[in-house]
N, C-alpha and C positions, 0 to 999 in steps of 0.2 A: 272795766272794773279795776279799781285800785286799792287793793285790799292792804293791810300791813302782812311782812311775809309770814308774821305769827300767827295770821288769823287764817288766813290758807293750809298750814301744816294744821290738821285739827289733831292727832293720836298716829304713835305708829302702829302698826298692826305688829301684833308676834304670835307666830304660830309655828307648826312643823315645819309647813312645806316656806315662809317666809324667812325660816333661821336654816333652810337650806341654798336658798338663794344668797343668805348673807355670805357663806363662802364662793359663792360668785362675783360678789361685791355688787349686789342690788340688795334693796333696801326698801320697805314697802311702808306706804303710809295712805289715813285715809285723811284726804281733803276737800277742800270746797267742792261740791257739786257744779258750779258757776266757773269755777278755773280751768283756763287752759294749759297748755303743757309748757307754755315758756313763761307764765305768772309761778307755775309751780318749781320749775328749774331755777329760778330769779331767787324763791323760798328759800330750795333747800342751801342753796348755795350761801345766802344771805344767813340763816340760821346755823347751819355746823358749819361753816367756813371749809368746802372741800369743793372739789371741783365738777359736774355733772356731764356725761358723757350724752347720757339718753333717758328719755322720760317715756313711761310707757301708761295708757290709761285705760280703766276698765270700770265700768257703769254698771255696780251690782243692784239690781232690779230687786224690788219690794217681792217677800213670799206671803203665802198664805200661813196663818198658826190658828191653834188652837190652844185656849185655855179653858179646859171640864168645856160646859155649850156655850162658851162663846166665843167668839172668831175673829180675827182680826186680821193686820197684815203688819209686816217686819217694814220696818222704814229705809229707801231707797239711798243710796252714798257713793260716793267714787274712791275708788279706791287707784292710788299712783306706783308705780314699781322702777325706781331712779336709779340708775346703774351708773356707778362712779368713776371715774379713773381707777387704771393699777394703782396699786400704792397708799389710796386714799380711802380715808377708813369714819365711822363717826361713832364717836365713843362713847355716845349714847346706849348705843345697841351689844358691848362688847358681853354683858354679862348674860345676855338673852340668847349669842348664837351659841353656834357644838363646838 
C-alpha cells in the first residue's frame, strides 16, 4: 500500500492517560487500519519533521452500545503510540499536554 503520509495519520488521539505519555515523549494517533509500523514512522516523520524512535500498535476491536432498544456496535481502528527521540517534540500537541 502507498498511501500519502496525510492519509495515514487520520487524528491524534488526546486524552488523560495520552497527555501522560506526552511527558514521555510518545505521542498517540489513530491511523490506517491497513498500515504498518514503518508506513506509519515514514508518516509521522514526514508530517512534524522530528525524528521516530519506535512505533507501537494497538487494534481497538468494535464494542457492543446501546441506543433506548436499539443496538449496535462502535466501529473497529488502530490506534499507533510513536515515541520520539530526547529532545524532539511536535507542536502540534504542546497546548493539549500537563
Amino acid at each position: 500500500m502507498t498511501a500519502l503520509p496525510h492519509d495515514i495519520i487520520l487524528r491524534p488521539i488526546i486524552t488523560e492517560k495520552s497527555s501522560r505519555l506526552m511527558s514521555l515523549n510518545k505521542y498517540t494517533f489513530e491511523v490506517l487500519p491497513c498500515a504498518n509500523k514503518i508506513e506509519i514512522r515514514r508518516a509521522v516523520e514526514d508530517v512534524f519533521k522530528v525524528k521516530v524512535v519506535s512505533v507501537h500498535t494497538i487494534k481497538v476491536h468494535s464494542r457492543p452500545k446501546r441506543m433506548g432498544r436499539f443496538s449496535g456496535r462502535t466501529r473497529s481502528w488502530k490506534k499507533a503510540i510513536v515515541t520520539l527521540l530526547p529532545g524532539e517534540r511536535i507542536e502540534f500537541f504542546d497546548g493539549a499536554g500537563i
